[in-house]
C-alpha positions as a LaTeX table, in Angstrom:
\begin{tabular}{lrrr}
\hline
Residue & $x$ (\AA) & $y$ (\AA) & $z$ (\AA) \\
\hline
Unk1 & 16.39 & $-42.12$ & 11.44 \\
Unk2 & 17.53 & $-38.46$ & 11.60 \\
Unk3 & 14.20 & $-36.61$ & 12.84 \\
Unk4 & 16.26 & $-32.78$ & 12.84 \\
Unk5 & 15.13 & $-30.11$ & 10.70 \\
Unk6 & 15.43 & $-29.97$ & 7.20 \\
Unk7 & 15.95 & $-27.63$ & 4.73 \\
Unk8 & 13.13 & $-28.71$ & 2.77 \\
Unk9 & 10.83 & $-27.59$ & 5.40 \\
Unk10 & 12.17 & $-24.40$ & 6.01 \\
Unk11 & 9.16 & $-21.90$ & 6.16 \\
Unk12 & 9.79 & $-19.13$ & 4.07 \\
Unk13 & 10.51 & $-15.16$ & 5.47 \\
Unk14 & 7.54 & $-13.12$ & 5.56 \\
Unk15 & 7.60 & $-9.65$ & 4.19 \\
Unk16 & 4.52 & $-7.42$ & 4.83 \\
Unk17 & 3.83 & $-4.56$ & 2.75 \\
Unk18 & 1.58 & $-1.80$ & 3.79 \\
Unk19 & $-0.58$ & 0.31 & 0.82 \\
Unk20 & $-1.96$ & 3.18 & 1.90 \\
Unk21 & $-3.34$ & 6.78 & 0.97 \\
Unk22 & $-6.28$ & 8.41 & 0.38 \\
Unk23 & $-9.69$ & 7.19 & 0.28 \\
Unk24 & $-10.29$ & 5.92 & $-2.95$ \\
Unk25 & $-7.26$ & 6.13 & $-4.77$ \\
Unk26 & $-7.22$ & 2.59 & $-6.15$ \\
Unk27 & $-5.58$ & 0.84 & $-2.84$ \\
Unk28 & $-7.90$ & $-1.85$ & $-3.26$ \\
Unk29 & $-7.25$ & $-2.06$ & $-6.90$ \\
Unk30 & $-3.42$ & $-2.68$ & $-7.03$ \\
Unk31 & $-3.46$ & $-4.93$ & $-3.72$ \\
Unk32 & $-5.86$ & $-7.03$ & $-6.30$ \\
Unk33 & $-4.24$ & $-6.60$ & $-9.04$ \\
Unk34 & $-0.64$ & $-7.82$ & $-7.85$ \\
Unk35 & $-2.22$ & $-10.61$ & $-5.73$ \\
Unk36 & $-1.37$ & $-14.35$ & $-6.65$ \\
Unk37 & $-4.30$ & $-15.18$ & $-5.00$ \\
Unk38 & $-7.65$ & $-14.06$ & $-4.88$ \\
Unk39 & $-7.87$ & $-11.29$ & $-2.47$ \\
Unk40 & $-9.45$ & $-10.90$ & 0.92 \\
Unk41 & $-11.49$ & $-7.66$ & 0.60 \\
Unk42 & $-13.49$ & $-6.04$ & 3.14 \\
Unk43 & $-15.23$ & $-3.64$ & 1.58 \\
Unk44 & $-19.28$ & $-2.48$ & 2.21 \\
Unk45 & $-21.38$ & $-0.25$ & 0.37 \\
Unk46 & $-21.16$ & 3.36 & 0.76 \\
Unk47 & $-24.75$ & 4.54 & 2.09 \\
Unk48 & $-27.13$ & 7.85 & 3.04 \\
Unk49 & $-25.40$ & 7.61 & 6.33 \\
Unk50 & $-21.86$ & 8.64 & 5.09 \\
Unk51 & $-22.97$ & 11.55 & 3.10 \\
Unk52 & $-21.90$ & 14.28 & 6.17 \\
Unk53 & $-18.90$ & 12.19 & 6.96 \\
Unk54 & $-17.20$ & 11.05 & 4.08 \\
Unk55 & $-15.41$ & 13.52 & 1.56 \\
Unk56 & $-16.35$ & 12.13 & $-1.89$ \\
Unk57 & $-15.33$ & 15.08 & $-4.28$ \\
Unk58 & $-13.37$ & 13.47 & $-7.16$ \\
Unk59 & $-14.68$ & 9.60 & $-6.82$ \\
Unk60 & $-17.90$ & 10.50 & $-7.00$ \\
Unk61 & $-19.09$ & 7.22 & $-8.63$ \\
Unk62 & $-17.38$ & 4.82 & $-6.25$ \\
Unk63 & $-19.78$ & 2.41 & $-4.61$ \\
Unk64 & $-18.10$ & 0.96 & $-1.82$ \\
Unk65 & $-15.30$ & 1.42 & 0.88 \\
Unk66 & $-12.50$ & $-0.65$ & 2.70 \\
Unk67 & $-13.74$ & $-0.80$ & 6.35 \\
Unk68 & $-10.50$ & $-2.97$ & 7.87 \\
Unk69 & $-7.80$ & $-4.04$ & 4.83 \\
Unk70 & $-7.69$ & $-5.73$ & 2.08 \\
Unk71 & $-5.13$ & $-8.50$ & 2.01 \\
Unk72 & $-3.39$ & $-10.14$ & $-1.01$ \\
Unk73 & 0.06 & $-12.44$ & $-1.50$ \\
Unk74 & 2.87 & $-12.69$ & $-3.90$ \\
Unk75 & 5.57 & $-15.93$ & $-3.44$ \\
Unk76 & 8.89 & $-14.96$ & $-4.41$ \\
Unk77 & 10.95 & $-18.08$ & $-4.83$ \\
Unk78 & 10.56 & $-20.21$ & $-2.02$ \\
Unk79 & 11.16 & $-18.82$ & 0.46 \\
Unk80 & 9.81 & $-15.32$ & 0.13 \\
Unk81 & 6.81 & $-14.42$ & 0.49 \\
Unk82 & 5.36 & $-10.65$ & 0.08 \\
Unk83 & 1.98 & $-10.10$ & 2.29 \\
Unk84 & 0.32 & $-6.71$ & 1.23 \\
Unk85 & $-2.11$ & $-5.13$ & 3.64 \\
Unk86 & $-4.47$ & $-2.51$ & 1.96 \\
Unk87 & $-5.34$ & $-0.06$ & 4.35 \\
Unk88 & $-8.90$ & 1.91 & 5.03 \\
Unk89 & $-8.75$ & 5.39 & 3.95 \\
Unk90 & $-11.28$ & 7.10 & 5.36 \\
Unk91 & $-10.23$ & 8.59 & 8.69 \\
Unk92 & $-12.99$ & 7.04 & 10.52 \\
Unk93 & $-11.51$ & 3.73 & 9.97 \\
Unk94 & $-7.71$ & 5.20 & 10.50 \\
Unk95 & $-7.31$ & 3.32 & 14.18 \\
Unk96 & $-6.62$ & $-0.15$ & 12.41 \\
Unk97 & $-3.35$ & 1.23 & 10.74 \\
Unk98 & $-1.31$ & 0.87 & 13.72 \\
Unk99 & $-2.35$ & $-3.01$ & 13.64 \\
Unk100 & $-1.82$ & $-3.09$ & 9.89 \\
Unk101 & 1.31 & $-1.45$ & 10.15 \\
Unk102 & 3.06 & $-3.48$ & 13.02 \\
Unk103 & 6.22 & $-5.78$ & 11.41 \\
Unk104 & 5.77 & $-4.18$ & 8.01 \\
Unk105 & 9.28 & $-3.50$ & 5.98 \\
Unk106 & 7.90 & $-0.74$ & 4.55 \\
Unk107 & 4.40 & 1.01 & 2.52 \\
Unk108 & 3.49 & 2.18 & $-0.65$ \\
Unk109 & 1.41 & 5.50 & $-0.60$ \\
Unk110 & $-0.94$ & 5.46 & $-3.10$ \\
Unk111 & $-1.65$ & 9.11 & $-4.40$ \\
Unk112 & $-4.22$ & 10.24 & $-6.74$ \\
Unk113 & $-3.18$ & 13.70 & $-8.14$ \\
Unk114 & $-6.83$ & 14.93 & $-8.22$ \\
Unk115 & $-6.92$ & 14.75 & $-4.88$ \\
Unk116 & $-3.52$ & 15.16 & $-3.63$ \\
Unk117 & $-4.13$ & 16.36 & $-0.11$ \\
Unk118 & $-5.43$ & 13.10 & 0.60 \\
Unk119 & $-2.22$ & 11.51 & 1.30 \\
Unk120 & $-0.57$ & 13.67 & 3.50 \\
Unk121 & $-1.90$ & 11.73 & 6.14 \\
Unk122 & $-0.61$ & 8.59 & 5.24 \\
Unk123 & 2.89 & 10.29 & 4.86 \\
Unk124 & 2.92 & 11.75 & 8.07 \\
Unk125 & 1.91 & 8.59 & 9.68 \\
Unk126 & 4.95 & 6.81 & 7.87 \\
Unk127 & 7.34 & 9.93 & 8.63 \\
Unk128 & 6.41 & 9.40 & 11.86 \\
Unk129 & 7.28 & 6.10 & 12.46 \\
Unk130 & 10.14 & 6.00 & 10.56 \\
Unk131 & 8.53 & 3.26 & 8.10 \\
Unk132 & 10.29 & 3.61 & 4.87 \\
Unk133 & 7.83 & 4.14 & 1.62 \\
Unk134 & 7.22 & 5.15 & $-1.66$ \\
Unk135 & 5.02 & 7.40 & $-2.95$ \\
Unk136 & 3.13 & 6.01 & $-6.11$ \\
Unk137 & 1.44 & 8.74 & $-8.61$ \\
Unk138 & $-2.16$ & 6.47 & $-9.68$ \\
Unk139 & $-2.37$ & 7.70 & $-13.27$ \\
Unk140 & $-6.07$ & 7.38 & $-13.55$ \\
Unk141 & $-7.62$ & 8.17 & $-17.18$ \\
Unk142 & $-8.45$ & 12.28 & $-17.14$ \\
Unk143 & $-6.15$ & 13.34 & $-14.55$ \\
Unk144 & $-4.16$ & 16.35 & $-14.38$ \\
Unk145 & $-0.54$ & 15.11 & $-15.06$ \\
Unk146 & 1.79 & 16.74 & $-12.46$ \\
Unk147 & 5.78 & 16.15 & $-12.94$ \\
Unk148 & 7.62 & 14.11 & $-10.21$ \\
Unk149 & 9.12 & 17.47 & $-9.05$ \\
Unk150 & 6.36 & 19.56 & $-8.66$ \\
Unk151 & 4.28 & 16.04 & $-6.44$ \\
Unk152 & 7.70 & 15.92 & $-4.45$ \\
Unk153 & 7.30 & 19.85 & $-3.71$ \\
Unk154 & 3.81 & 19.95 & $-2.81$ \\
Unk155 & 4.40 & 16.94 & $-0.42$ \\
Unk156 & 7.06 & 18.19 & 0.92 \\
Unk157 & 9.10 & 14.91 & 0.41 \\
Unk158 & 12.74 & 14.60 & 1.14 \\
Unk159 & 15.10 & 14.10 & $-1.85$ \\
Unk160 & 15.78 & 10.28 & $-1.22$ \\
Unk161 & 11.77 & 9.06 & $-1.02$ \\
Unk162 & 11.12 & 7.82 & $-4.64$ \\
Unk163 & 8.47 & 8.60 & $-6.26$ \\
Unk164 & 6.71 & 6.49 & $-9.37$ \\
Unk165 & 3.99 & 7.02 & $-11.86$ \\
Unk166 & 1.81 & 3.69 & $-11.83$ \\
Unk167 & $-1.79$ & 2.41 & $-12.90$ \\
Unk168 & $-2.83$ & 0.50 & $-9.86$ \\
Unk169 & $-4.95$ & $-1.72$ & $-12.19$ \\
Unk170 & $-2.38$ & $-3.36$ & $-14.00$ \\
Unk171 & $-0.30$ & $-6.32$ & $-12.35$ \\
Unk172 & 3.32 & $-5.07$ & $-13.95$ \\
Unk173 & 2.85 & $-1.67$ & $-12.95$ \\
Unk174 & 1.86 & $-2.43$ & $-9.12$ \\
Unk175 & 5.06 & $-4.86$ & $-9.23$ \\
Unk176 & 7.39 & $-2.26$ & $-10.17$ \\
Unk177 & 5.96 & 0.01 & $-7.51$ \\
Unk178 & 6.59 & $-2.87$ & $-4.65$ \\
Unk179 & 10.08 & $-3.51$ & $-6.24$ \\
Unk180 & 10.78 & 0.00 & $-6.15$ \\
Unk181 & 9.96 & $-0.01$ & $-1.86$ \\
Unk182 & 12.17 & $-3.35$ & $-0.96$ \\
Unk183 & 14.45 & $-1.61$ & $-2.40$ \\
Unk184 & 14.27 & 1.24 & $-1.00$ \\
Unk185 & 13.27 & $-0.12$ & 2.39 \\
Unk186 & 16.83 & $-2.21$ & 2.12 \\
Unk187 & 19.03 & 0.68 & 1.36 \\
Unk188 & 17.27 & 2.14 & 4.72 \\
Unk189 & 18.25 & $-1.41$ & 6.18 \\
Unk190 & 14.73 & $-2.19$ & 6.96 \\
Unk191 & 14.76 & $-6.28$ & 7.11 \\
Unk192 & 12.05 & $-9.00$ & 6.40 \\
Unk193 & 9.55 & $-9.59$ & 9.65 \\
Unk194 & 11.91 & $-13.42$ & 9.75 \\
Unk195 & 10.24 & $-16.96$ & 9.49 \\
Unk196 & 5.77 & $-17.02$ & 9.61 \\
Unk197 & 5.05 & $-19.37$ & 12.55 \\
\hline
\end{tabular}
């Protein structure tokens, strides 16, 4: 009886993807949205407290807030599989991104042109440690359409970081958005994390 390893039992390669940006610019949303399965969210209600600390000018109406990540999956054949890690986005909660962001292959910056400024953090953080991403315009209803040229100038982006209009709440939009990062994040020669344990 042969008891060595077969291929049948190969565990697939993990790829962890990172989606960041400003506090609510629909992070949550498109980590849900692409998710096979139903997604780990750990989000609490925004409160009295906050009111001094958190900057809510734009997303007025928004309830709640990520306090650690949200997490969702996507299998790709076999033996893929894409983990996305949503990331907090107010900076008080900033300090888990260097957890989130250890083995990723890469991170999607989610922008929301109403409140643009809100992602330079995220971009320097990914500048910084030379994480390859994307920068995805959220076209949410009512908002001021900028062209890809005048985002890339305000954000002072280099000529090679894509940038793509997407509505984080639909599931073929947020795909095109991760497809558009592997690939990038391969031409950079970023690789996979290898084989979960």
């Amino acid at each position: 009886m042969d008891f060595g390893r077969s291929d049948r039992w190969r565990l697939p390669t993990a790829i962890k993807i990172l989606v960041a940006g400003g506090f609510g610019a629909g992070k949550t949303t498109m980590v849900g949205a692409v998710s096979e399965t139903r997604p780990l969210r750990t989000e609490e209600a925004l409160t009295h407290a906050g009111v001094h600390v958190d900057d809510l000018y734009g997303v007025e109406g928004k309830p709640t807030t990520t306090v650690v990540m949200d997490f969702g999956r996507i299998t790709i054949r076999d033996d893929y599989m894409l983990y996305l890690f949503g990331t907090p986005g107010q900076e008080r909660f900033w300090f888990v991104w260097d957890e989130l962001a250890m083995g990723a292959l890469g991170a999607i910056v989610l922008a929301d042109t109403r409140r643009l400024a809100d992602c330079f953090p995220a971009i320097d953080y990914f500048e910084r440690r030379e994480t390859p991403f994307v920068v995805a315009l959220n076209c949410f209803d009512g908002a001021r359409p900028f062209t890809v040229g005048e985002v890339r100038k305000a954000l002072e982006l280099d000529p090679e970081i894509p940038i793509v209009l997407c509505d984080a709440r639909r599931r073929d939009s947020g795909r095109e958005v991760l497809i558009t990062l592997v690939e990038h994040a391969m031409r950079t020669g970023a690789q996979p994390v290898g084989t979960m344990s």
